[in-house]
C-alpha positions in Angstrom: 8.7 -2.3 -22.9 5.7 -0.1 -23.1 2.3 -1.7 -20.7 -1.2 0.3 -21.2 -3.4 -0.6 -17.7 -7.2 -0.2 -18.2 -8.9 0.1 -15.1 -12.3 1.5 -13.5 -10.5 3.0 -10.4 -7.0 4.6 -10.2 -6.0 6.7 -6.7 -3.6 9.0 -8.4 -6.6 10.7 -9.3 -8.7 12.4 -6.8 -12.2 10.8 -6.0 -11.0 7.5 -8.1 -10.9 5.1 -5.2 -13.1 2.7 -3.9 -11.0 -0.6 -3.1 -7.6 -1.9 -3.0 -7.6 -2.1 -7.1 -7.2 1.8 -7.0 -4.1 1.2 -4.9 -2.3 -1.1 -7.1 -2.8 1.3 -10.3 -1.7 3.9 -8.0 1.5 2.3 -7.1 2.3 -0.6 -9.3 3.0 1.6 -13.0 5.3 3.6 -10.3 7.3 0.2 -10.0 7.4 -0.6 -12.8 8.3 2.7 -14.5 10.9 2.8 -12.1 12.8 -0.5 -13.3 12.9 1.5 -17.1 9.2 0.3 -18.4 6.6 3.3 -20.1 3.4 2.8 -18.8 0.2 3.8 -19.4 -3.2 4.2 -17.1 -6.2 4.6 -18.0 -9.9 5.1 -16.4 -13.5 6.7 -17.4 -13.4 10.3 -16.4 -15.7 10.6 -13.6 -15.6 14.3 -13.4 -11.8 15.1 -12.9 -12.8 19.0 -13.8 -10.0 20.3 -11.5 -6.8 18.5 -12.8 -4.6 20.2 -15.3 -5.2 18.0 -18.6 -3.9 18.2 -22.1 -7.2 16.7 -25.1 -5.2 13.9 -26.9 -8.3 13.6 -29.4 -12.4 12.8 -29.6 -13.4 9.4 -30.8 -16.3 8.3 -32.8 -17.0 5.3 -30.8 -19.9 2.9 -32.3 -22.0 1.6 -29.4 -25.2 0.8 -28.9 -26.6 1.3 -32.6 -25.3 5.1 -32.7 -21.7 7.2 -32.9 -20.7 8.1 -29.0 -18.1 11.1 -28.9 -15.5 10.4 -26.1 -12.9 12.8 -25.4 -9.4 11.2 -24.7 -6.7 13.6 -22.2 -3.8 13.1 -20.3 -4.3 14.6 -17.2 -1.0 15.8 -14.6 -0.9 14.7 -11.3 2.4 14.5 -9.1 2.9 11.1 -10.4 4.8 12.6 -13.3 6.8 9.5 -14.4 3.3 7.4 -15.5 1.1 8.7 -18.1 -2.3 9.4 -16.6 -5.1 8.8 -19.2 -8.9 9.6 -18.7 -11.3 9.1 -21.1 -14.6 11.5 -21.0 -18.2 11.3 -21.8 -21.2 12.1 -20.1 -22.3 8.4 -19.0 -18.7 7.9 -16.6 -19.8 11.1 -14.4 -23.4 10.8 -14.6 -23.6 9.9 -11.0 -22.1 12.9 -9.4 -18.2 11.7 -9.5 -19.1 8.0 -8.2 -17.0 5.3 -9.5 -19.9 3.0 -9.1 -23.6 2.6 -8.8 -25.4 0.5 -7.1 -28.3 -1.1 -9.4 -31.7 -2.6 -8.0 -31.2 -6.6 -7.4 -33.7 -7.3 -10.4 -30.8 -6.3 -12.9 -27.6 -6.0 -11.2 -24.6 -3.9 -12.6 -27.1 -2.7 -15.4 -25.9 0.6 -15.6 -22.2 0.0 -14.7 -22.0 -2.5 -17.2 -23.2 -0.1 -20.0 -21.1 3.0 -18.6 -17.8 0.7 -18.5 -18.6 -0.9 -22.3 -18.8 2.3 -23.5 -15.3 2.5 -22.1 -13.6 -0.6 -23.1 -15.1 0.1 -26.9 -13.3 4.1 -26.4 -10.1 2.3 -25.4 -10.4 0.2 -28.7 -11.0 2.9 -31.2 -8.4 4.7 -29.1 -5.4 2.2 -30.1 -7.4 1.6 -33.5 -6.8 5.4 -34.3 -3.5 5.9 -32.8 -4.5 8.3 -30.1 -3.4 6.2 -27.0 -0.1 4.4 -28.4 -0.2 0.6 -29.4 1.5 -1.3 -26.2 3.6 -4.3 -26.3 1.6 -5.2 -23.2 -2.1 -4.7 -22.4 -3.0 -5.1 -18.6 -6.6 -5.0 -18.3 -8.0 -4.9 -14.4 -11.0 -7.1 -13.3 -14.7 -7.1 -14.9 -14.9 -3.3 -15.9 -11.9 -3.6 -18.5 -13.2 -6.9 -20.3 -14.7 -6.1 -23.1 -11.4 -4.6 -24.2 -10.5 -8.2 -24.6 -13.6 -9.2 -26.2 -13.5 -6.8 -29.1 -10.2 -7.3 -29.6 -11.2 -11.3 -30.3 -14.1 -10.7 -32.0 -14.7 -7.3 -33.7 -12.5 -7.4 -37.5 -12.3 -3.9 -37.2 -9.2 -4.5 -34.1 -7.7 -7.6 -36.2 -4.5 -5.8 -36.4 -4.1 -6.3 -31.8 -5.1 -10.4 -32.2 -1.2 -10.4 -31.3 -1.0 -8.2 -28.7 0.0 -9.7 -25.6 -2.7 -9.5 -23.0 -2.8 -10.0 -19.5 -5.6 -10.1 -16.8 -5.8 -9.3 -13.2 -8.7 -11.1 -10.9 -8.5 -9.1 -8.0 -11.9 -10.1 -6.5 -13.9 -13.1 -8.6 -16.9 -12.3 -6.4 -17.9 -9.6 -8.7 -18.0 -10.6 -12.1 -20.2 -8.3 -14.1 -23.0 -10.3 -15.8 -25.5 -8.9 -18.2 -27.5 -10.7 -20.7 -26.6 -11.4 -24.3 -29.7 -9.7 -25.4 -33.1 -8.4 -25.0 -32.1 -5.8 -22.6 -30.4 -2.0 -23.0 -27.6 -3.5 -20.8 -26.2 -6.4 -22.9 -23.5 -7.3 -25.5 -25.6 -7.3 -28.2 -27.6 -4.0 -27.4 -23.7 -2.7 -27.2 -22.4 -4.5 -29.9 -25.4 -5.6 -32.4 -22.6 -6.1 -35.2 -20.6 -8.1 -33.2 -20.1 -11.8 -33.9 -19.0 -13.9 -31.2 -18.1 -17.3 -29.6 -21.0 -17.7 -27.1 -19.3 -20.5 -25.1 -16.4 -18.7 -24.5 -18.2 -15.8 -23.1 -21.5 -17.2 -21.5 -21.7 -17.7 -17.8 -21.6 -21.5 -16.6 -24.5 -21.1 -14.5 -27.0 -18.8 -16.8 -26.0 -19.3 -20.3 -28.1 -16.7 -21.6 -26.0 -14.3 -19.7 -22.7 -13.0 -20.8 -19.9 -13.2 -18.0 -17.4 -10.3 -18.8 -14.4 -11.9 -16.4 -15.2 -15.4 -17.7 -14.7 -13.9 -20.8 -11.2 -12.3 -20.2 -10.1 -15.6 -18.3 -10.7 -17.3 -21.6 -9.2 -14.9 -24.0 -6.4 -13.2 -22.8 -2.7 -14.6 -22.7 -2.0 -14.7 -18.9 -4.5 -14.3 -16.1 -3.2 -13.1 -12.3 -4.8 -13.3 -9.2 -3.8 -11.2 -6.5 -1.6 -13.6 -4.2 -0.5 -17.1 -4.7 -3.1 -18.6 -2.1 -6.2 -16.9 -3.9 -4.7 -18.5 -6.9 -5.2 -22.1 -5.6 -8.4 -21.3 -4.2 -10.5 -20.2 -7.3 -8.9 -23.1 -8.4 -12.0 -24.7 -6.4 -16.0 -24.4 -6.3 -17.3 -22.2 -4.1 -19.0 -23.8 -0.5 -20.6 -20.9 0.7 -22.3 -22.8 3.5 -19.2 -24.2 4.9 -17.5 -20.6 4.6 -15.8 -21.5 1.8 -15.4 -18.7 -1.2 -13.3 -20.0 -3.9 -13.6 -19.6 -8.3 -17.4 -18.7 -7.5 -18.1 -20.8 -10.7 -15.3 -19.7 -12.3 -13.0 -22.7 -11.0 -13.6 -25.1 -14.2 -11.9 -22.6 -16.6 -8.8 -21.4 -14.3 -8.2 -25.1 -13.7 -8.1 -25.4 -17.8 -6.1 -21.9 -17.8 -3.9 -23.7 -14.7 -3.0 -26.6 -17.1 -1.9 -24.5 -20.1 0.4 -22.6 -17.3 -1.8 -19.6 -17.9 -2.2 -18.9 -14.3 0.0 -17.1 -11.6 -0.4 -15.9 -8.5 1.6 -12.5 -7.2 0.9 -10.8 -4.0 0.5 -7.1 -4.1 2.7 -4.6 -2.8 2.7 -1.9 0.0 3.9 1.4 0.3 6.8 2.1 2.6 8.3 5.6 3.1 10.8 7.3 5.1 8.3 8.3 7.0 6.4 5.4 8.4 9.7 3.5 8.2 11.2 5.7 10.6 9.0 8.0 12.5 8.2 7.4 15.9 4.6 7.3 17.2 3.6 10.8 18.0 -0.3 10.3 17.7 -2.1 10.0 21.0 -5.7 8.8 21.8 -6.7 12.3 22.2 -6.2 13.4 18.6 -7.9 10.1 17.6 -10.7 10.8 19.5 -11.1 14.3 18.3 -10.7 13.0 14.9 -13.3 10.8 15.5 -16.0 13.3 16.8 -15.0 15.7 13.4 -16.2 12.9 11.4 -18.8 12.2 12.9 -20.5 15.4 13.2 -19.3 15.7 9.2 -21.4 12.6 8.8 -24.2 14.0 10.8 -24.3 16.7 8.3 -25.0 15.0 5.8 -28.1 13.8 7.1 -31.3 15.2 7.5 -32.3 13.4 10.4 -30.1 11.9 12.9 -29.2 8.3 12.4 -29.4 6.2 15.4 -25.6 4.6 14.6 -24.1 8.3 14.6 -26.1 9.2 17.7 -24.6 5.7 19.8 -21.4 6.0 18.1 -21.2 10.4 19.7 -22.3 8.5 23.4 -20.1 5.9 23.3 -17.1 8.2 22.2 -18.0 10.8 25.1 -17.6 7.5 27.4 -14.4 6.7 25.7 -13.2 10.1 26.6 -14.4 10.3 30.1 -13.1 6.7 31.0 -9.4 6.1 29.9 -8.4 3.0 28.1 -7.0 0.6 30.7 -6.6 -2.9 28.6 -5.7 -3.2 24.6 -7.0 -1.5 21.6 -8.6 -3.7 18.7 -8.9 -1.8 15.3 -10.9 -3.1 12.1 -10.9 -0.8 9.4 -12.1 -1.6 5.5 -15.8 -1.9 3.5 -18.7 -3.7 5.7 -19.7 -6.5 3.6 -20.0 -10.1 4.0 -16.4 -11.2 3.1 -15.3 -9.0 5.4 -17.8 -9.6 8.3 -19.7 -12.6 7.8 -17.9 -14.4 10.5 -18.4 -11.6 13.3 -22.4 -11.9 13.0 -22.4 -15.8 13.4 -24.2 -17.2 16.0 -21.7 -18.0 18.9 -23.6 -19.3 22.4 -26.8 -17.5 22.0 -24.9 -14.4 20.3 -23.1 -13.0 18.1 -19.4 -13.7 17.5 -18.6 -9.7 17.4 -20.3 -9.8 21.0 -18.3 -12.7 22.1 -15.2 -10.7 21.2 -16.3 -7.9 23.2 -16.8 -9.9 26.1 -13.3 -11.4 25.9 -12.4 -8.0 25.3 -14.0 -6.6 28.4 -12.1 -9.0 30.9 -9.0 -7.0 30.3 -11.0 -4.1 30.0 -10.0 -3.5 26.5 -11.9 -1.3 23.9 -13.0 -2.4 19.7 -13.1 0.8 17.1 -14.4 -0.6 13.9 -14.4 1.9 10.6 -16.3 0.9 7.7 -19.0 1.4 5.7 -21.3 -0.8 3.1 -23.5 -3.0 3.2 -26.9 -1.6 4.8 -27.9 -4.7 6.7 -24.7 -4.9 7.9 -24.2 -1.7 9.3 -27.3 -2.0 11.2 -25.8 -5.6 12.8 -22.8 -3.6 13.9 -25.1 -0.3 15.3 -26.9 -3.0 17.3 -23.9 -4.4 18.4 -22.5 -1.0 19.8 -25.3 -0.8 21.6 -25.1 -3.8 23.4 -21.7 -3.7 24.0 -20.1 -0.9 25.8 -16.6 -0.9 25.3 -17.3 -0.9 21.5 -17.3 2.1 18.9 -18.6 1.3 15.4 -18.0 4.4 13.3 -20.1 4.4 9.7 -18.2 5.9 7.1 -14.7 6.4 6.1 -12.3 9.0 7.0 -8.7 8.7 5.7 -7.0 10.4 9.1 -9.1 8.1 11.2 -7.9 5.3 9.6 -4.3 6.0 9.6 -4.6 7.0 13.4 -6.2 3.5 14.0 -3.5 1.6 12.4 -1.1 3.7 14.6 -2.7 3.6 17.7 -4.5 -0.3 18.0 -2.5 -3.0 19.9 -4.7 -5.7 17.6 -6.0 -5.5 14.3 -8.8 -7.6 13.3 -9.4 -9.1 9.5 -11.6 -12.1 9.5 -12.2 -11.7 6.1 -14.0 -15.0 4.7 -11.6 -14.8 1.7 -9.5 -12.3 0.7 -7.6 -12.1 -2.5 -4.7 -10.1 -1.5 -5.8 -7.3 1.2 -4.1 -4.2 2.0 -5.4 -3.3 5.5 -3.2 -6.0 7.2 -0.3 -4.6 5.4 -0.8 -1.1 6.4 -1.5 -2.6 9.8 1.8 -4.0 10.2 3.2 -1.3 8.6 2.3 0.8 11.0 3.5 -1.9 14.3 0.2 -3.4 14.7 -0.2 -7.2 14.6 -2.9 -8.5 12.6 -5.5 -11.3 13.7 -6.6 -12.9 10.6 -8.9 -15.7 8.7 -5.9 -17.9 7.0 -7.3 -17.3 3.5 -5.9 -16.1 0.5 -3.3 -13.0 1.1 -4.1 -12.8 4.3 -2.8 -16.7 4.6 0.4 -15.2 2.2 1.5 -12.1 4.6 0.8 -13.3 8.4 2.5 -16.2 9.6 0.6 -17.2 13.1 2.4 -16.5 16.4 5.3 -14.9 14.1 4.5 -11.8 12.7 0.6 -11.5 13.7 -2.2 -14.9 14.5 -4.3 -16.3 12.4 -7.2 -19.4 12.9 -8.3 -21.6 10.3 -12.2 -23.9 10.3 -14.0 -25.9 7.5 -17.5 -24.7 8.3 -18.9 -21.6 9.6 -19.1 -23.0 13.0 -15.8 -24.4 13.0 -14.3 -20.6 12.0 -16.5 -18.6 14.5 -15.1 -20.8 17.1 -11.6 -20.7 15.9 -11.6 -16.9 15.6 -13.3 -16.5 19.6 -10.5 -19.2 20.6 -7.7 -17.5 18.8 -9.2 -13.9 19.5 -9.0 -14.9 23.6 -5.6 -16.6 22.9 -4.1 -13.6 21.9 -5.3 -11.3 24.5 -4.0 -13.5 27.3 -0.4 -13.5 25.3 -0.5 -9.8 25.0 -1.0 -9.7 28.8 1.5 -12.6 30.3 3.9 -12.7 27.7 5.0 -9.0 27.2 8.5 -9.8 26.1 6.9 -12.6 22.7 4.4 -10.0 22.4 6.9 -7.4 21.5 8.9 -9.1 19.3 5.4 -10.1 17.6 4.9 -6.3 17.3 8.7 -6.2 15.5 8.3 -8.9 13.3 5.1 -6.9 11.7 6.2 -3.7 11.6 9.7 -5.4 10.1 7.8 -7.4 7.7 8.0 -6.0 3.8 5.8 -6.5 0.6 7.3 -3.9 -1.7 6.2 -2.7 -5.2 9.6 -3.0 -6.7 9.6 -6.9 -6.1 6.0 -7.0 -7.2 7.0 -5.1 -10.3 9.9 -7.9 -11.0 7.4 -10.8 -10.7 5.0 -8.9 -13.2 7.9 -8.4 -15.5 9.1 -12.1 -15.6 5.5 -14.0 -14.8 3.1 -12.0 -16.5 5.0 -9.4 -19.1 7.5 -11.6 -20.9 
């Protein structure tokens, strides 16, 4: 069986990551290749000029009312046994390597919906023209591939791949993509103006002038997957947003429809687990972490023309850190600032914030919180402020890779209270590493930590409800870290034990989605 994955991100390339999707179509074709499949990957070239690369061909693509040349190579990575495709024009690396841009809020996902058309029409003409080989499976990957599925419907000119068995994964419903139909440079019809189409398969429910690129592939293609079997019951319903409930984010009406032709399945990604952080023993100390720390910092500092007030607190705070050993637990967050991921922590909680509420709870067993992340700008300023309030916590604004990995190795406690989460990786990674996780029972999150087992987890139907839960479960969990040493490590052993490998994710693709 030959699959072909079309993708925006892919982390067997250098520079081609930005969430957990990159990690899947780093490690999931290596699964799957494994257990005797050929697979195919393939992403916009965002300015991949150092890898070794072999030209497949240049297509003539038709888009936007004139003839686009896209050059098609296979580029060589140590990944040898999956073929790595990019596909290369000027309009993927346009913004200095970046995977995305960020648009103005008066027309969001403008230009990344135009860049990644132009990519899903190259992939067409591509298996039109025989330069990337005809699949028995196509596996497109979330809003940026969805227009593959949308010519392939509706433009005669891919008639011949009506057949082809197509499948699509959800893996965040959140961020679906919408441009208009027309009257705008980003829109099908500016892309396509030949193009005629079904305008109530594609439309959005909520602005019908506006096509919806993952309703679109929901409706069209032959299977649709969502990232863990508990995200795949909640899209099932609408969206509460002021109760903290995220679910199909007006999606829900045509996965229950695709839930009643059995057209829906939910399959929790995978984790990586080598020798190595199988078996090694923890050699990393606090020391290296905090040096670690202060080289990122002053590399973020660098980058700045003037000093930014969260890099400046952050330096402080980690000179006090260094001065004052730790005496009580460490609690590590790592992953993007944004309000799925931090909603909760900037609730209102007794004339606070919840994140200052943990502190506090924090701060009677004279514990210490390191938070990593980056994102949202309003957000990062709520967690600056925070640091500053709060002494015994470091907020660090940016991503390094080391620190990360040092944090899951080092924190007694890792903190996810994501408001949803369709499959997460951090938790896994967490507990790879021997670090329980304390998470919002939601979507994978509910699917890989079972409470007071291998990690905690709180539950609420409104806001409220949830910021309480978390502060109550959050205080819970200290106290059982400190009187019960003897559940607490066999807590710690139950994570670390705990195993979500590719190999049975790749099986579950092959007999859910593939066959």
């Amino acid at each position: 069986m030959h699959v072909l994955m079309v993708a925006a991100e892919n982390d067997a390339l250098p520079n081609a990551k930005v969430g957990g999707v990159a990690d899947v179509l780093r490690d999931c074709p290596k699964a799957l290749a494994e257990l005797g499949l050929t697979v195919d990957v393939v992403i916009p070239d965002y300015g991949f000029t150092a890898l070794e690369r072999v030209q497949l061909g240049t297509l003539h693509v038709p888009f936007a009312g004139y003839i686009y040349d896209v050059q098609v190579s296979q580029v060589y990575v140590d990944q040898q046994q999956v073929r790595q495709l990019v596909m290369s024009h000027p309009l993927f690396s346009q913004h200095h390597g970046a995977v995305y841009c960020n648009d103005d809020g008066d027309r969001p996902f403008a230009t990344d919906a135009t860049k990644f058309a132009l990519f899903n029409a190259a992939v067409c003409e591509a298996l039109l023209q025989g330069v990337i080989t005809r699949p028995d499976v196509l596996h497109l990957h979330d809003w940026h591939s969805a227009c593959v599925a949308v010519l392939l419907k509706f433009d005669h000119r891919f008639a011949s791949f009506s057949s082809l068995r197509s499948i699509f994964t959800v893996h965040n419903i959140a961020l679906q993509g919408i441009r208009p139909f027309k009257g705008d440079d980003s829109s099908l019809e500016a892309w396509f103006p030949a193009l005629s189409y079904n305008g109530e398969v594609l439309c959005d429910p909520r602005y019908p002038h506006c096509f919806n690129p993952m309703r679109s592939a929901i409706n069209l293609v032959d299977k649709i997957h969502l990232v863990s079997p508990s995200y795949a019951l909640e899209v099932l319903q609408a969206s509460e947003p002021h109760n903290g409930f995220f679910g199909g984010e007006g999606l829900e009406r045509d996965l229950n429809n695709a839930m009643a032709n059995n057209k829906v399945v939910g399959i929790l990604n995978g984790c990586e687990y080598t020798e190595h952080n199988q078996n090694a023993q923890i050699s990393s100390t606090l020391s290296q972490l905090y040096f670690e720390i202060e080289q990122a910092l002053f590399a973020w500092m660098a980058k700045e023309v003037n000093l930014q007030s969260s890099y400046y607190i952050a330096h402080q705070r980690l000179q006090q850190f260094i001065e004052q050993p730790v005496k009580g637990p460490l609690v590590t967050s790592v992953g993007r600032l944004t309000d799925q991921k931090a909603l909760l922590l900037r609730q209102p909680y007794e004339n606070q914030q919840v994140l200052d509420a943990l502190c506090e709870k924090l701060n009677e067993q004279q514990g210490r919180m390191i938070i990593l992340g980056s994102g949202d700008t309003a957000l990062e300023d709520v967690m600056t402020a925070a640091m500053a309030r709060n002494s015994n916590l470091l907020f660090l604004k940016g991503y390094g890779n080391y620190v990360g990995e040092l944090l899951y190795e080092l924190g007694d406690l890792f903190l996810m209270p994501s408001s949803f989460e369709p499959c997460g990786i951090s938790q896994m990674l967490a507990m790879r590493a021997g670090q329980p996780c304390l998470v919002h029972q939601v979507g994978g999150l509910k699917d890989t930590i079972t409470h007071m087992e291998n990690g905690f987890s709180f539950s609420g139907d409104t806001l409220q409800t949830q910021s309480e839960a978390l502060v109550t479960c959050f205080a819970n969990t200290l106290t059982l870290k400190q009187e019960q040493p003897k559940q607490w490590v066999e807590i710690v052993s139950n994570a670390k034990a705990a195993r979500f490998t590719w190999s049975h994710v790749a099986k579950d693709y092959i007999s859910k989605l593939y066959n």
